[in-house]
C-alpha positions, 0 to 999 in steps of 0.5 A: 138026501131025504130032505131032497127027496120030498121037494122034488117028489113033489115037484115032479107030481105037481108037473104031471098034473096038467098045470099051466100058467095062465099068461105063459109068454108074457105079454107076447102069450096066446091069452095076452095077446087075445085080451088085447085084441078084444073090443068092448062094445058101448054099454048103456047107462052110467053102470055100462060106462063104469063097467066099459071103463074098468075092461078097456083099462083091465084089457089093454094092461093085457099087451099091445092093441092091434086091430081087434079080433073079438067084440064083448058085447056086455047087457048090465042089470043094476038094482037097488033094494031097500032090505031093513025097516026101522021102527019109524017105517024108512029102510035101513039098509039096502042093497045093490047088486050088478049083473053082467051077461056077457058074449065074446064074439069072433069078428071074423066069422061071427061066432060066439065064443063065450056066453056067460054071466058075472055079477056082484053085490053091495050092502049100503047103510043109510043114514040120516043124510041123504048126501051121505047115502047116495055118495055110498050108493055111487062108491058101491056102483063104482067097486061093484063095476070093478068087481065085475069087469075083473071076474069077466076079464077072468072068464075071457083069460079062461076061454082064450086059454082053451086049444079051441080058441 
């Protein structure tokens, strides 16, 4: 009885904390629902396509498109810095890093729904061949682009999920 008592103890503690799953419904539930409805504006620069790319696949997993509610209004920063010196003067090791700064904009009343940033970085080896440290500069935008356009689809889930949405 006592082995009982403690599972459901718990369970019943864990009930009145206010948790709540964040896709509750499926794909027919108020933060599916609102991720399929969002519409990523165009995004400049080869970043802004990879990014853009990865939002639309990552949003319309989210449940069935219809007419769009909201626009995602994205502005990118990619940097690349050069962070270690070798003895000969030429970087070892560099950096990149990307930035989003992000808006959710309600269509029909043109409201900003949610104003936020995301971002993410990458150390790069470079190496004697420069083939080799631009091919590993493009894979760091690419997963870089992926990092960020999870953490922003992320933050949407979270501001749909609110009651004021």
């Amino acid at each position: 009885m006592r082995r009982l008592a403690l599972p459901l103890a718990a369970l019943l503690a864990l009930t009145g904390c206010g948790l709540r799953p964040m896709y509750a419904g499926g794909s027919g539930g108020a933060v599916s629902q609102g991720l399929a409805a969002i519409e990523v504006s165009p995004i400049q620069g080869k970043a802004g396509w990879l990014v853009r790319n990865a939002l639309n696949d990552r949003l319309e997993q989210s449940g069935t498109r219809g007419a769009p509610r909201y626009r995602l209004d994205v502005l990118l920063d990619d940097k690349l810095q050069g962070l270690g010196l070798i003895s000969d003067d030429t970087i070892g090791r560099e950096r990149r890093t990307l930035r989003a700064r992000y808006q959710l904009v309600d269509l029909a009343s043109g409201e900003i729904v949610l104003d936020a940033s995301a971002g993410s970085d990458a150390g790069i080896d470079v190496v004697s061949s420069e083939y080799a440290t631009i091919a590993a500069e493009n894979t760091a935008l690419e997963n870089l682009s992926r990092d960020v356009a999870d953490r922003i689809v992320a933050r949407l889930a979270l501001a749909l999920r609110s009651p004021q949405s």
